[in-house]
Each structure stands twice: as structure tokens, then as C-alpha cells.
C-alpha positions as CSV (number, residue, x, y, z in Angstrom):
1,X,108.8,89.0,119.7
2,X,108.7,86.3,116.9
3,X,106.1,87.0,113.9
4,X,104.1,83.9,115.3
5,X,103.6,85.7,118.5
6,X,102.9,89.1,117.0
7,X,100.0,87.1,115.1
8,X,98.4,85.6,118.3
9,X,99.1,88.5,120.1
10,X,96.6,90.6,117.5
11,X,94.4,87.2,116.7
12,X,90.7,88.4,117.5
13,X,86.9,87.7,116.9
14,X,85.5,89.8,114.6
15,X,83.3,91.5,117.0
16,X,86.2,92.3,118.9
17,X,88.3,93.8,116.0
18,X,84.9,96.3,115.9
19,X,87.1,97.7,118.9
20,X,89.3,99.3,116.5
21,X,86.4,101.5,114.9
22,X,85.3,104.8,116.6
23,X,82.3,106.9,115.9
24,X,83.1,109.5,112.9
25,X,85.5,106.7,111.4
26,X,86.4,106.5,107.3
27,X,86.6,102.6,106.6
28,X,88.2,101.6,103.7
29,X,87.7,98.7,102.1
30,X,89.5,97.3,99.1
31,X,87.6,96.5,95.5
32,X,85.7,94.0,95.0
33,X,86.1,90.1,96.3
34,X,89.1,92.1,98.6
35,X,86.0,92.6,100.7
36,X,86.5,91.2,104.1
37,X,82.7,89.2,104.7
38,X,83.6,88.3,108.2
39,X,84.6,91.5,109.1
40,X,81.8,94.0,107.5
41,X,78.8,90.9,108.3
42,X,80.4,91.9,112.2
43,X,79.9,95.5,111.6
44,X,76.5,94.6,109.9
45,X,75.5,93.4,112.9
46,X,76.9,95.5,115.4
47,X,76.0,98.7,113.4
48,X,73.7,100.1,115.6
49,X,76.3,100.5,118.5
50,X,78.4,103.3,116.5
51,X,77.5,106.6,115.0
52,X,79.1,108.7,111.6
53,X,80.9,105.8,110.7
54,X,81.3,105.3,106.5
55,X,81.9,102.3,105.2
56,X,84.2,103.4,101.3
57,X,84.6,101.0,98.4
58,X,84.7,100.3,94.8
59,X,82.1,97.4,93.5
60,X,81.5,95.7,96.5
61,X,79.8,92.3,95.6
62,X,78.0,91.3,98.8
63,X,75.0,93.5,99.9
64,X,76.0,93.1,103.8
65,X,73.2,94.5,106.3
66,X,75.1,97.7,106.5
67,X,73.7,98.8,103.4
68,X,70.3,99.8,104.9
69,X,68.6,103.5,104.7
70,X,67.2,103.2,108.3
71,X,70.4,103.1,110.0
72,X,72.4,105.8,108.1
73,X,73.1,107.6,111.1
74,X,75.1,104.6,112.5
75,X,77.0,103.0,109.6
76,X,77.0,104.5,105.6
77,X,78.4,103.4,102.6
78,X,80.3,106.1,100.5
79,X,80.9,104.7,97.1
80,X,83.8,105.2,94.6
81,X,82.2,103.3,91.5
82,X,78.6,101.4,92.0
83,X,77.7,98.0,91.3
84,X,74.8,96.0,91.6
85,X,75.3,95.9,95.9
86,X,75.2,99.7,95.8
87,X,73.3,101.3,93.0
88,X,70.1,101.3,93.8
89,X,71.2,103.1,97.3
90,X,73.0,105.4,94.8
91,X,69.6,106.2,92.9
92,X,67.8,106.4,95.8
93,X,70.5,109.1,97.5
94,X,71.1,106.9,100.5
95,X,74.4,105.9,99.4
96,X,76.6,109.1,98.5
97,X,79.4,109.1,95.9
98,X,83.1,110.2,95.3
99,X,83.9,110.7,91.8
100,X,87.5,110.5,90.9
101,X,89.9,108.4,88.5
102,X,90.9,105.5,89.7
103,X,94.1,106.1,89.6
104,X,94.1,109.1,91.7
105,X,92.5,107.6,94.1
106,X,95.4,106.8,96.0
107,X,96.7,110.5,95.6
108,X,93.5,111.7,97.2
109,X,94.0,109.5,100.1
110,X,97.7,110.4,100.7
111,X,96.9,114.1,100.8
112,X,93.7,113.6,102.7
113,X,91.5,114.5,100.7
114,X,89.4,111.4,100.9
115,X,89.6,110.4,104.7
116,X,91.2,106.6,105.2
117,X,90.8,106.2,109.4
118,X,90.6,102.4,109.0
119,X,91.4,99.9,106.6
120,X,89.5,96.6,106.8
121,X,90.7,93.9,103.8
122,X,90.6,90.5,103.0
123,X,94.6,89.0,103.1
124,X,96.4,85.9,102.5
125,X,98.0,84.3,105.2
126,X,100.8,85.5,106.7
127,X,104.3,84.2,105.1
128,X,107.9,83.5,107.5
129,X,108.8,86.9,107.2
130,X,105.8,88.2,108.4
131,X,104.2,89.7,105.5
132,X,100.4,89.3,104.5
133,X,99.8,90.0,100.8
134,X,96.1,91.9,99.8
135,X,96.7,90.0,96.8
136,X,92.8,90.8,95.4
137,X,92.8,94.6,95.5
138,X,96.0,96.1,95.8
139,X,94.0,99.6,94.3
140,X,94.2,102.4,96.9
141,X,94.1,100.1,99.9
142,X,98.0,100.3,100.0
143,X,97.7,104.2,100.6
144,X,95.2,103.7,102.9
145,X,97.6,101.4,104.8
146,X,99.7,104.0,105.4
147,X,97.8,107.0,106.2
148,X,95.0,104.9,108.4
149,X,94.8,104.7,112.3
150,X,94.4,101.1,112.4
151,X,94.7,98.3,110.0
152,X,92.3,95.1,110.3
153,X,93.1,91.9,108.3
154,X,90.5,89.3,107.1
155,X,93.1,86.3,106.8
156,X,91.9,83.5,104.9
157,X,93.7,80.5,103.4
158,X,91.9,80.4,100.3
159,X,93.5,83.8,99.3
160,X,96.5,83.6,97.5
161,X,100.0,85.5,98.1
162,X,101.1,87.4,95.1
163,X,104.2,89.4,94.6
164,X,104.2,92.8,93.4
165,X,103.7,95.8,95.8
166,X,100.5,94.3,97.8
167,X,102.1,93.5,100.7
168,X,101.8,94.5,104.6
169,X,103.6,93.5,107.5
170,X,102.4,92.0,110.6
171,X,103.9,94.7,112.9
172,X,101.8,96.8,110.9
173,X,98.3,95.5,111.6
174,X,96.2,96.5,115.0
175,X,94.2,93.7,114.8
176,X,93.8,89.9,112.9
177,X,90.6,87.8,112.1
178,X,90.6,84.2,110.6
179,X,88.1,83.3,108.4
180,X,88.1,80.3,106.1
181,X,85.1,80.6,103.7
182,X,85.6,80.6,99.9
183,X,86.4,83.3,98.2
184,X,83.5,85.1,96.1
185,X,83.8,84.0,92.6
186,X,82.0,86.1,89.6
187,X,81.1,84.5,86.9
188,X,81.6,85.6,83.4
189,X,78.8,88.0,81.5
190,X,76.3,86.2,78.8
191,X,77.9,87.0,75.1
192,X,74.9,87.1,72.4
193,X,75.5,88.1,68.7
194,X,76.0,91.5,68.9
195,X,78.4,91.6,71.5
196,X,80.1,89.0,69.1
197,X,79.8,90.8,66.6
198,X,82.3,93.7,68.1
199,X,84.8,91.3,69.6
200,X,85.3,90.4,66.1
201,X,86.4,94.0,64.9
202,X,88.1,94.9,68.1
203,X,90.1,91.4,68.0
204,X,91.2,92.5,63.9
205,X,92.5,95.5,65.6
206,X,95.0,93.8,67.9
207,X,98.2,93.1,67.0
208,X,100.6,90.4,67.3
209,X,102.8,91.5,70.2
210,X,100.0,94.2,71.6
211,X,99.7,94.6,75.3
212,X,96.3,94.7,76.6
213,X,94.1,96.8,79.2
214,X,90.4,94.9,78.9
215,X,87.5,95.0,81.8
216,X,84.9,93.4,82.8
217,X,81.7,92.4,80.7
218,X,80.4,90.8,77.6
219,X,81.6,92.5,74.8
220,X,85.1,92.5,76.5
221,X,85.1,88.6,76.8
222,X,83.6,88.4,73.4
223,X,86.9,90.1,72.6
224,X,89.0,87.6,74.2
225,X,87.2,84.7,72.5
226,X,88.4,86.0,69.1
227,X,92.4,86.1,70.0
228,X,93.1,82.8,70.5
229,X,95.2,83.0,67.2
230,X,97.3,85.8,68.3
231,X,100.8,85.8,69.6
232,X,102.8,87.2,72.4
233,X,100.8,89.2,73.5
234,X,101.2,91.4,77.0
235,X,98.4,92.8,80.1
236,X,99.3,95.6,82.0
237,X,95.2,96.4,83.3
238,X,93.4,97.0,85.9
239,X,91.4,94.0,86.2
240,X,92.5,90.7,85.8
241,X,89.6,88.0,84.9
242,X,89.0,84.7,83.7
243,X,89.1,85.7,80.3
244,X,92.4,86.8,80.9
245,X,93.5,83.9,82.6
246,X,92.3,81.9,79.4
247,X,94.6,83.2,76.9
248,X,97.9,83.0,79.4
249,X,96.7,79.2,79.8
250,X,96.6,79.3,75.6
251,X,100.0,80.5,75.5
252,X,99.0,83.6,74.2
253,X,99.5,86.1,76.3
254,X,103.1,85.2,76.8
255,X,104.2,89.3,77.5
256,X,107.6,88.5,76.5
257,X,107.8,91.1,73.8
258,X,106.4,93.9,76.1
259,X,108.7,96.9,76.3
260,X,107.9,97.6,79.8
261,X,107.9,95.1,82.2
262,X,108.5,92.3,79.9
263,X,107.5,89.0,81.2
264,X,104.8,90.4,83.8
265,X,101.3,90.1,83.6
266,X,100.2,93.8,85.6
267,X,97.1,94.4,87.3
268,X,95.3,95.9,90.5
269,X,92.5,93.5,91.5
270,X,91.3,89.8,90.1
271,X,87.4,89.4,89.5
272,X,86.6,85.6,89.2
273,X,86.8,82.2,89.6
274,X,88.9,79.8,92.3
275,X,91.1,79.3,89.3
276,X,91.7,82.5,88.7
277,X,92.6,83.3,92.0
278,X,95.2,80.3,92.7
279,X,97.0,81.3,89.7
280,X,97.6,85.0,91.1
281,X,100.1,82.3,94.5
282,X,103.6,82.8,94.7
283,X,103.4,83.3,90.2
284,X,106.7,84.7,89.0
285,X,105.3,85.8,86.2
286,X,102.5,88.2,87.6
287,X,102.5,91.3,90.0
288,X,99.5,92.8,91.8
289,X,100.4,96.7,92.6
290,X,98.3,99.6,93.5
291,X,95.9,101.4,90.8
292,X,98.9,105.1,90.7
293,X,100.8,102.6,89.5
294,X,99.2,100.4,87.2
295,X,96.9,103.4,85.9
296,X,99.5,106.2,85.7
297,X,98.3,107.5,82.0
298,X,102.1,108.0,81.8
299,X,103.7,104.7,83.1
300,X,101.3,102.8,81.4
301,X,101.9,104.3,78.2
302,X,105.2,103.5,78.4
303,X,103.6,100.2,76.9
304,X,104.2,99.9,72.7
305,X,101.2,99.3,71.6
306,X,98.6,99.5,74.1
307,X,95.6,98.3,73.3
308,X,93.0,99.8,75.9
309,X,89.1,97.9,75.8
310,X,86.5,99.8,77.4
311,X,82.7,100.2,77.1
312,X,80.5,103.4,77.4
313,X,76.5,103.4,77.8
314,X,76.0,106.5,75.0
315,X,78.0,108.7,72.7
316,X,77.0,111.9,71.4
317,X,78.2,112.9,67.7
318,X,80.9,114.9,68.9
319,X,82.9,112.0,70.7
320,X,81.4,112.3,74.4
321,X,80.8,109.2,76.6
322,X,78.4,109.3,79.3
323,X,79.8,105.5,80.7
324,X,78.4,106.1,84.1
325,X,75.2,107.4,84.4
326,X,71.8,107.3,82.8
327,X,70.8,110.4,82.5
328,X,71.4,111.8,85.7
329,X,70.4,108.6,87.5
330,X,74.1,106.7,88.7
331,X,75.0,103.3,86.9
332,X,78.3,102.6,88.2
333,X,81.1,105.3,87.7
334,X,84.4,106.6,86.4
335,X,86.7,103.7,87.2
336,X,90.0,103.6,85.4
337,X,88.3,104.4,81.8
338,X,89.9,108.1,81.3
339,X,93.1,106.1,82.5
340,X,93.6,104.1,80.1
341,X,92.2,106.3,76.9
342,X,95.1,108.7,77.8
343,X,97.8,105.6,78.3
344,X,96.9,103.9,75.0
345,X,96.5,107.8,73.6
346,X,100.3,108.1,74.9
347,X,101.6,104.7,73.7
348,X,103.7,104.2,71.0
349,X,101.5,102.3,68.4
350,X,99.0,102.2,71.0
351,X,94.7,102.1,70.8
352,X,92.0,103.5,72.5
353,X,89.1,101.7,71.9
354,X,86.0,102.4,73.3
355,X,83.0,99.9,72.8
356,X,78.9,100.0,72.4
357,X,76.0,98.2,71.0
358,X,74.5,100.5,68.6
359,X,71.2,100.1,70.9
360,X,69.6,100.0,73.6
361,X,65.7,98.1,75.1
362,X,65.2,96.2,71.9
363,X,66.5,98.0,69.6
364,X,64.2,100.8,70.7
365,X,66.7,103.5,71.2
366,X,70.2,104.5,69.9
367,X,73.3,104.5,72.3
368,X,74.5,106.7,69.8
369,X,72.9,110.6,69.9
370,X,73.3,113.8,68.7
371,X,73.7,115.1,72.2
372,X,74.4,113.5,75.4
373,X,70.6,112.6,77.9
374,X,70.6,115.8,79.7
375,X,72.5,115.6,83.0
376,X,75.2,112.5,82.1
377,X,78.0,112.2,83.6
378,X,80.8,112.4,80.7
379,X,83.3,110.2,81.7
380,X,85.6,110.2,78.5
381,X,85.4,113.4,76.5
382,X,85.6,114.7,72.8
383,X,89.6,115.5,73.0
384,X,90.4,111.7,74.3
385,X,88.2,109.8,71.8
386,X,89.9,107.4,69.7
387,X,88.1,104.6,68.1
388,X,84.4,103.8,68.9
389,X,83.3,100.4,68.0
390,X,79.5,99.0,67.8
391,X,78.1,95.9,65.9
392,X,77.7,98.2,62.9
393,X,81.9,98.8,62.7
394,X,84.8,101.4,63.6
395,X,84.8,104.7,63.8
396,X,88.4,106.6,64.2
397,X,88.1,110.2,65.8
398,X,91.1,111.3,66.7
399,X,92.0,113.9,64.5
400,X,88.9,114.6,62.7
401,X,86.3,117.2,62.8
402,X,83.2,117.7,64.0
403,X,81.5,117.0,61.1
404,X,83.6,113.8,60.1
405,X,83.3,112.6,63.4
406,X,79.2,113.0,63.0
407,X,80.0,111.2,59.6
408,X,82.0,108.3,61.4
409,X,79.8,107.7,64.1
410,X,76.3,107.7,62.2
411,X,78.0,105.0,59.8
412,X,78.3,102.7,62.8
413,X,74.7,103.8,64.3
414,X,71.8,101.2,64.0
415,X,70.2,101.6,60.6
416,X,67.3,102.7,61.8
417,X,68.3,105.5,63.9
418,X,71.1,106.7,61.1
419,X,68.4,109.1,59.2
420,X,67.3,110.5,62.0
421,X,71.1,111.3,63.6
422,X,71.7,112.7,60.1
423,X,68.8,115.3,60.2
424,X,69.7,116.3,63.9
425,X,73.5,116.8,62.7
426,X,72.2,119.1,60.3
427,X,70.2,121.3,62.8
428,X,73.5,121.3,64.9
429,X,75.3,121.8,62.2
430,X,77.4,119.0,61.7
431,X,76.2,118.3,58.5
């Protein structure tokens, strides 16, 4: 049977691909705008006809009708990171949570410890040799691919077909939807002064020739702003973005003096605009692969001179970031920080850098303590550290004591607060 036929053979509504699900089911669903709408708006609606089924994901960015506390009998969401569709289920306790690396996360599902029964993602159309590419969130999806009971695709023109190893064959799939809506597009985070004023010592930092692993958010795109001078340099991240997408339109990230994959711009998922997203099609010069591989502390080290970008909500004296959690109370979640601290930590030349404001509600309280808020989820710990960077300047940690990493971090603290930290240090003895 031609490729054609297998297609129209498996072409179904989205109610109809529901058929694939049975009560107890684990659904996994790719990061982010890899979200299939069609597909989980179907199971919205349809929730009430099924029972134990979870619905697992990093970030999804739609709020579909599944996410509802009266009908967690029937239909769950089980998250691996929160975002703003999610976390106040998460606070509440409705929606439960996995915590893991990211780049385990495909290791987890391979040995079963995190259940993948179904896999429903969003996919380009299908090329002449059969193959769909999940060219938004290759992640963990491609394990799940191969350990799940039944695949369901979302195809949709407007998704692009990138190379890299993203793809799934048509012989593969159980079931095929069509659906033609634009993709989601997220638009880039506000940038005031502060956040400008820590792109500007994280961009000193960079190197000619660097590679780059930078997120999402302000103080990351505040960074980006500020390289435009730079040259040659490389990404091998998790997420690529529109800030991203900016400097390989400047000519500057050119990643032809990378050591490791020279010439390829690496990543796992795209967050952002239309543009971003049509320049991911059939581009030589980038590859989409799944989050073992572009998050392996090890193979991503092999970069020379990583330079790894990520921010943390509060930072004890000792080096601790609690980057997930308020307190107790669930922000959003590991992610593929503790990744890439280790693979810039392993790189030749490479840097860690984490990122802060000095403050937090107005300048009201310091992100920067003596200990951690009781019950926070430390995400990166004290023998990771590397650089800290607030509006105030760099700290380097690595290497020092306790004491001169109380000295390091209190010189970057808010003035305000940098008394106060020193008089606590003391009764830890720090100081």
C-alpha cells in the first residue's frame, strides 16, 4: 500500500481518533505549541465519556477544558514543568507533578518509569517518503513514540518539517487528524532596566566564538539584545526563540567555529513567532532532536565554551537555587536548568551562569537570602554553582568557600538588603 493510501486509510475526525484512548491511559503530549488543539479541545469535550485517563506535558500554553477540578476522575493533567495553563491547578493540588530533569525524561519513559500509553502531537505534513516530522517538540515525545500503544498525529500545514531526529513514519501512526489553524505564537517577555542591566554583564561575559544554551524570559532576551556585536557564535539549547532567531538573521550566530556539530544550530522545541517557526522547514543548517540528546550534561559539554543562561527565583548564601518553587507553593519546575550548569561546568572554556534581579515586589524583599524560604525546591545546588548575576554584578563560586561565596553574593545583593545579609552570615557563621 502506497504512503498516500496508508494516510487516508488512518485520516480521521478528531472525535474518532478519541477511539484510540482507553480508560487508565498515559497521554503524552509534546512541549509546548507541539500541543495538538484539535486533538486535546476533542478530548476536552468528550472527557466525561472516559475514566483514569492523564493527560502529561511540559508548558502547555492553551488552558483546554480538560484542565478542570470537577472531572478529575475522567481526564487529569500530570505535569512535568508548570506554566501559566497549569499552575494554579498545581497550587491548588488538582494537577499532580513529576519532577525530573529534562533530559532524563526520555530515559524514564523508555524504562517505564513514567507511563507513555499514547502519544498525541502536533506534526508537519507528511513528506514522499512517508515521514511526518514533530518539528516543535522533539523532547521526550520520540521515546514516547516508541514505547506507546498508539500514536495520534495533529497534521497541520502551518507546521514546518525540520531535519534532525524528529521524525515518525506513517506506518507508525494508529490514527491521523488534519487541522489547519495557526500555530500558537508567544510573544517575547517585557525587558525593563534591571533586566538590562544584567544582559549587559552577561553579554561582557560571552566570547567571540561561544556557543550558547539561553531560555525563555526577559533577562535572557535582554542578553541577546547586547550581542549583536559578537561573532561566530554557536546554540546547542533546549529552546529555540525569537531572540535566537534574531542574531542567526544578524549573522551572528553563524556556529561555524563550534567544535561539535559545527554548522548546526541544536535544539529540542521552538517557542514563538510564525517566523520563527518557517525558519525551523527543510533548514540545512538546523536540527531539532530529542532533549537525551540535546541535554546530555556530557554531549553537550563536548561544546568549547559553553555559555549556559538560566534564571533562578532565590539564592541562599551558600549557592542554592530554589528556581521552581516559592516556598513550597509550585512556580513552574526543574526543566533542563541542572542540564546545562553541569554541560557548561564540563565544557572546555565553558560558563554557567545563572541569573536574578537582586529583588523581588518592589524592591520589598531580596531574591538573595541567607537561607533558602522553608520548603523550596532546590533545583541547582551549592556544588554546581558557577556564576550568579543580578543588576548589582557577578559573583563567581566555583571554588570558593563558604564564607567567600557569602562575600560574593552579598556584593551583588540590593543595597538595602546587604547589611542585613551580612549580620545573618555572621549568626551562621559565614562571616
Amino acid at each position: 500500500m502506497s504512503y498516500q493510501a496508508q494516510y487516508r486509510q488512518k485520516l480521521v475526525s478528531p472525535v474518532e481518533a478519541l477511539d484510540q484512548v482507553r480508560d487508565g491511559d498515559h497521554i503524552v503530549v509534546p512541549t509546548g505549541v507541539g500541543e495538538p488543539p484539535a486533538l486535546l479541545g476533542a478530548l476536552s469535550d468528550q472527557r466525561r465519556r472516559f475514566h483514569g485517563v492523564q493527560v502529561a506535558q511540559i508548558l502547555p500554553v492553551r488552558k483546554f477544558g480538560y484542565f478542570d477540578p470537577e472531572t478529575l476522575d475522567h481526564v487529569r493533567h500530570v505535569a512535568y514543568f508548570f506554566g501559566g495553563a497549569s499552575r494554579a491547578g498545581g497550587q491548588a493540588g488538582w494537577v499532580d507533578f513529576i519532577p525530573s530533569y529534562f533530559s532524563e525524561m526520555p530515559q524514564l519513559i523508555e524504562r517505564g518509569l513514567i507511563p507513555a500509553d499514547v502519544v498525541f502531537a502536533l506534526a508537519s505534513p507528511m513528506d514522499e517518503h512517508g515521514y511526518f516530522a514533530l518539528s516543535l517538540a522533539a523532547d521526550y515525545t520520540m521515546a514516547a513514540l516508541a514505547k506507546a500503544r498508539a500514536i495520534v498525529l495533529e497534521v497541520n500545514p502551518q507546521v514546518p518539517f525540520a531535519f534532525g531526529a524528529c521524525q515518525v513514519h506513517v506506518s507508525q501512526v494508529a490514527a491521523l487528524v488534519e487541522n489547519d489553524e495557526p500555530v500558537t505564537e508567544v510573544g517575547l517577555p517585557s525587558i525593563g532596566p534591571v533586566q538590562q542591566a544584567i544582559g549587559k554583564y552577561v553579554a561582557e561575559m560571552i566570547d567571540d566564538g561561544a556557543t550558547l544554551q539561553i531560555g525563555y524570559g526577559g533577562i535572557p532576551d535582554a542578553v541577546v539584545m547586547q550581542l549583536t556585536n559578537k561573532k561566530d557564535l554557536g546554540v546547542h539549547t533546549e529552546m529555540i526563540g525569537d531572540g535566537i532567531l534574531s542574531l542567526i538573521e544578524a549573522g551572528v550566530v553563524t556556529n561555524r567555529r563550534k567544535n561539535y556539530l559545527p554548522g548546526k544550530t541544536i535544539a529540542t522545541f521552538a517557542l514563538g513567532s510564525r517566523k520563527l517557526y518557517q525558519h525551523l522547514h527543510r533548514n540545512p543548517g538546523l536540527e531539532m532532536h530529542p532533549v537525551d540528546f540535546t541535554n546530555d550534561p556530557y554531549l553537550a559539554g563536548r561544546n568549547d565554551q559553553l555559555v549556559a543562561i538560566n534564571a533562578t527565583l532565590q539564592i541562599d548564601l551558600l549557592g542554592q537555587c530554589g528556581s521552581e518553587s516559592l516556598g513550597p507553593v509550585p512556580y513552574s519546575g526543574t526543566g533542563g536548568q541542572v542540564d546545562f550548569v553541569r554541560a557548561a561546568n564540563r565544557s572546555r572554556g565553558g560558563k554557567a551562569i545563572i541569573v536574578l534581579p537582586s529583588t523581588a515586589k518592589n524592591d520589598s524583599i531580596s531574591r538573595i537570602v541567607p537561607t533558602l524560604t522553608p520548603g523550596t525546591h532546590v533545583t541547582t545546588g551549592k556544588n554546581d554553582i558557577n556564576y550568579v548575576v543580578s543588576e548589582y554584578g557577578v559573583a563567581q563560586l566555583r571554588g570558593k568557600s563558604a564564607k567567600q561565596r557569602a562575600q560574593e553574593l552579598i556584593a551583588i545583593a540590593h543595597p538595602d538588603f546587604r547589611a542585613e545579609l551580612r549580620e545573618q552570615a555572621r549568626r551562621l557563621n559565614l562571616l
